[in-house]
matplotlib code that plots the C-alpha trace (Angstrom):
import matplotlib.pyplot as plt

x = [0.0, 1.5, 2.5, 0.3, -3.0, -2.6, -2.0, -4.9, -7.7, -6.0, -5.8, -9.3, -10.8, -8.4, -9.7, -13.4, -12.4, -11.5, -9.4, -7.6, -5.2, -3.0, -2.8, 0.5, 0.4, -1.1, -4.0, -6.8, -7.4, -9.6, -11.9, -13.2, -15.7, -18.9, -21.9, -23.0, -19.1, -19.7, -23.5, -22.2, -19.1, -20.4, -23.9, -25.1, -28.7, -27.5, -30.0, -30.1, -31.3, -32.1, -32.8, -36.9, -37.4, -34.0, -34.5, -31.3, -29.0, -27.1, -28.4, -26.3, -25.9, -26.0, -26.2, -29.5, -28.5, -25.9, -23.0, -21.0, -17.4, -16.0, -14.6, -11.3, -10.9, -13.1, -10.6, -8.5, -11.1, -12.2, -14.3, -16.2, -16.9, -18.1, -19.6, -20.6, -21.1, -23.1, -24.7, -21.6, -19.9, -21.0, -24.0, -21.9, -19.4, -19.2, -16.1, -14.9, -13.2, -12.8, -12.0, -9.8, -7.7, -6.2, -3.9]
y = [0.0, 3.2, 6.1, 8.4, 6.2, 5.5, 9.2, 10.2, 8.4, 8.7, 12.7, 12.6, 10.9, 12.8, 16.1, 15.1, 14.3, 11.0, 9.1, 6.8, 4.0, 2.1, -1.6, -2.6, -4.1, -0.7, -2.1, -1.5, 1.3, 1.7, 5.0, 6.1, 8.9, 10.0, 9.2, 12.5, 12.8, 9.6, 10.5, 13.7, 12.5, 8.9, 10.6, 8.1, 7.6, 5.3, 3.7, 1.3, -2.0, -5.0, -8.2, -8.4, -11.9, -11.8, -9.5, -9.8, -9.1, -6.1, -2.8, -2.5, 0.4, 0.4, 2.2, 1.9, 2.2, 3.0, 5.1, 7.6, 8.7, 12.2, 11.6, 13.2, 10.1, 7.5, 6.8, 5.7, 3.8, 0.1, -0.5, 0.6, -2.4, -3.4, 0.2, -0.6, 0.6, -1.7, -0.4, -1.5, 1.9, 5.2, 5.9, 8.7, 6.9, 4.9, 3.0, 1.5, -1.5, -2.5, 0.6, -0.9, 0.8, -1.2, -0.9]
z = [0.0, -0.9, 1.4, -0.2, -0.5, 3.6, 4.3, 2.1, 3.9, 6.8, 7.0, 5.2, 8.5, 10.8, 9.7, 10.6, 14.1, 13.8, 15.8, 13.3, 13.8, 10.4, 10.7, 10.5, 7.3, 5.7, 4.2, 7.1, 9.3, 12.7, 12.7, 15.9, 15.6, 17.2, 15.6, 14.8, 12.5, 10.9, 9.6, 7.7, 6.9, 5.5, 4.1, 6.0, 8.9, 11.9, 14.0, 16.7, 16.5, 18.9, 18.4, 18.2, 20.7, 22.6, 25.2, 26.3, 23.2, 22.6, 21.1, 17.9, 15.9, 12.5, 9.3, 7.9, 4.3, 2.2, 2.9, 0.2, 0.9, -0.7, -3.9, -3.2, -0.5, -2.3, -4.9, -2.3, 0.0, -1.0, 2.0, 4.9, 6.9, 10.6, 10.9, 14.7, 18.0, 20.3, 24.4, 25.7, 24.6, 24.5, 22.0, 20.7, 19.5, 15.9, 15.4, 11.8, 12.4, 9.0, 6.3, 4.3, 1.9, -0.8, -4.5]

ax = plt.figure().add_subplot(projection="3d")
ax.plot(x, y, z, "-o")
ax.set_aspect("equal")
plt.show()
């Protein structure tokens, strides 16, 4: 993965308030944002959901439809996957434990 494809979604995510970690083998990176960055900055509506006849599983948010990066950091984004937060953690925060930036 090059230099500049990491740096570009890195500093993309970065400037929106992210907290962002590279994986050390350069092709995935960890977002941490609230949910409130990741809506605008994902054009995306998150919404909690539950399990309907388990009472006791996990709220887990979720987006509730598609997403849309900027093009200026879309070129250089493959994937956003796991887009999650669950009751466990604070409702304000979205985490992206899969965006994976590949060649």
């Amino acid at each position: 993965m090059s230099h500049e494809r990491v740096s570009a979604a890195s500093h993309h995510f970065a400037a929106a308030g992210a907290e962002v970690t590279v994986a050390p083998n350069r092709d995935m990176l960890t977002v941490v944002m609230t949910a409130a960055e990741a809506e605008a900055l994902l054009s995306a509506r998150l919404h909690w959901y539950r399990h309907s006849r388990v009472k006791a599983a996990p709220r887990l948010l979720r987006a509730a439809a598609g997403y849309s990066l900027d093009a200026s950091v879309a070129q250089h984004v493959s994937l956003v996957g796991e887009l999650w937060s669950s009751s466990h953690t604070s409702h304000r925060v979205v985490s992206f434990r899969s965006t994976r930036v590949f060649s």
